[in-house]
Structures are given as structure tokens and as C-alpha cells.
C-alpha positions as CSV (number, residue, x, y, z in Angstrom):
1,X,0.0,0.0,0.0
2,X,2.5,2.6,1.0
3,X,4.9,1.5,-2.1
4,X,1.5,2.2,-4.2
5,X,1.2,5.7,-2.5
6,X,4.6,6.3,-3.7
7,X,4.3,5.6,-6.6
8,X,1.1,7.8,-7.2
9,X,2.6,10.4,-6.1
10,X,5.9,10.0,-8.2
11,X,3.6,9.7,-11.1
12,X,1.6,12.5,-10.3
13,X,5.0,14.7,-10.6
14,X,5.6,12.7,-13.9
15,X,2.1,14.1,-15.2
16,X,2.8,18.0,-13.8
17,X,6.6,18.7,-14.5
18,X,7.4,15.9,-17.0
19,X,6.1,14.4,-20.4
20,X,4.2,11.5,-20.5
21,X,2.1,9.2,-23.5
22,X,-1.6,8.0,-22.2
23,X,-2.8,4.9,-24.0
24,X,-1.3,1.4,-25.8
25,X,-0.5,3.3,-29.5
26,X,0.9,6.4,-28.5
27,X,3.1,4.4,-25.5
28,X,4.1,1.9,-28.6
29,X,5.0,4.7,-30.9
30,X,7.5,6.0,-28.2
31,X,8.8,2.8,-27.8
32,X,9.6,2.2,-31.2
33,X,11.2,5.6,-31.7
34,X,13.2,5.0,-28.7
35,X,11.4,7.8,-26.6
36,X,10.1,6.2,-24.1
37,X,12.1,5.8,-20.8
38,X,10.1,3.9,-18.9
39,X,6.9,2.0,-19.3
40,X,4.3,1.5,-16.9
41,X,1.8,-1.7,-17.3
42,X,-1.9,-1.8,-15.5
43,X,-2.8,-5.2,-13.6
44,X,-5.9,-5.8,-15.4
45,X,-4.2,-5.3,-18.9
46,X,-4.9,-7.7,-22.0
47,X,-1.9,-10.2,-21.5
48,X,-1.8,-10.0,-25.0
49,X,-1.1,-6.3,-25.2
50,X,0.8,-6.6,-22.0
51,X,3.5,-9.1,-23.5
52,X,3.5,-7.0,-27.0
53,X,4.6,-4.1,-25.0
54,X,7.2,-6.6,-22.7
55,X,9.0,-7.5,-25.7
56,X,9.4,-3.9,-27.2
57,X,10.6,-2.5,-23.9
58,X,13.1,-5.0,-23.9
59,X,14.1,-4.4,-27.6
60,X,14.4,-0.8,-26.4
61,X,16.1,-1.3,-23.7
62,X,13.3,0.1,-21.4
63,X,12.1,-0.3,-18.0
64,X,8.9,-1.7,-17.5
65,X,6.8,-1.2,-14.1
66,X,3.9,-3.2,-13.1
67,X,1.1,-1.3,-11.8
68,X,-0.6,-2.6,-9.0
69,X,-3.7,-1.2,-9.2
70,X,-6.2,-1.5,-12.2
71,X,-6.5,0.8,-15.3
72,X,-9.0,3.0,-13.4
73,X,-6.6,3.4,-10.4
74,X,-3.3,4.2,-12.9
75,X,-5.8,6.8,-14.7
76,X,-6.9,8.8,-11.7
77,X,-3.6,8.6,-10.4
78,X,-2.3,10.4,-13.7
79,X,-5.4,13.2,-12.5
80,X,-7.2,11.7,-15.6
81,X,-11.4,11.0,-15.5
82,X,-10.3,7.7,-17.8
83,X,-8.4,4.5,-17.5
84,X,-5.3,4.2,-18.7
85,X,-4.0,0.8,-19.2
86,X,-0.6,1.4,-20.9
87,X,1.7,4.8,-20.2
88,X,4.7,5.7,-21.4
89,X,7.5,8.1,-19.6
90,X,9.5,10.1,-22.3
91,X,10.5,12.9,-20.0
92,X,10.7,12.1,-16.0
93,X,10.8,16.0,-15.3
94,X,11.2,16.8,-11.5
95,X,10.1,13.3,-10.4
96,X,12.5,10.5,-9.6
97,X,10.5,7.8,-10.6
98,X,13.3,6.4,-13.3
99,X,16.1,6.2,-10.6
100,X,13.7,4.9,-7.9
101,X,14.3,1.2,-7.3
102,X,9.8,0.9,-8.7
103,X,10.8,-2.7,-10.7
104,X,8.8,-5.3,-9.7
């Protein structure tokens, strides 16, 4: 719970001082351009989708973070009114979530 909190708040920074792509296309456009720094994954995502963007992460050389709340939880904790299953970070800004030891 308290690692959760963390990280809602680390992504919350993300959202306000940094750059980040909502949604499964734009998250695998950045992956395959190479923008995308890290990737963060909802629990309730398709496993198809979820393994599709596994296996361009690691082509990428990216991290990926499981999220572990649901799609509604990972979109409210971005301060959006919509799920979100997929996100992509291009651009951390203030927060430290990159460094932060957030693998699971």
C-alpha cells in the first residue's frame, strides 16, 4: 500500500513537470522511436497487449513497471477521469521515478 502511494505520487510529478504518453498506441510509438524511458503496465491489462509491449521494452532497452492497481486506479492517479491501461514516460521532469528502485 505505502509503495503504491509512492508511486502515485511520483507519477503525479511525472504528469505536472514531466512528459508523459496515455494509451497502448501512442506508449508503442514511443517505444519504437526509442522515446520512451520507462513503461508503466496496469494489472488488469490484456496479456496479449501486455507481452506486446514486454517485448518492445526489452528491444528498447526500457524499464517496465507493473502497476498494481487496475487501469481505473493508474488513470486517476495520472489526475485523468479515464483508464489508462498502458503509459509511457519520455520525459521524468522533476520526479525521480526512473532512478527509484519501482521494478517489480
Amino acid at each position: 500500500k505505502k509503495q503504491q502511494d509512492s508511486m502515485n505520487s511520483r507519477l503525479k510529478l511525472v504528469m505536472k513537470s514531466g512528459k508523459a504518453m496515455l494509451g497502448y498506441k501512442a506508449s508503442v510509438k514511443a517505444l519504437r522511436k526509442g522515446k520512451a524511458k520507462m513503461v508503466l503496465v496496469a494489472s488488469n491489462c490484456p496479456h496479449l497487449r501486455k507481452s506486446e509491449v514486454e517485448y518492445l521494452a526489452m528491444l528498447a532497452k526500457t524499464q517496465v513497471h507493473h502497476y498494481a492497481g487496475d487501469n481505473t486506479a493508474m488513470g486517476t492517479a495520472c489526475g485523468k477521469f479515464f483508464n489508462c491501461s498502458v503509459l509511457s514516460i519520455t520525459d521524468a521532469g522533476d520526479s525521480d521515478i526512473l532512478t527509484s528502485g519501482t521494478k517489480e
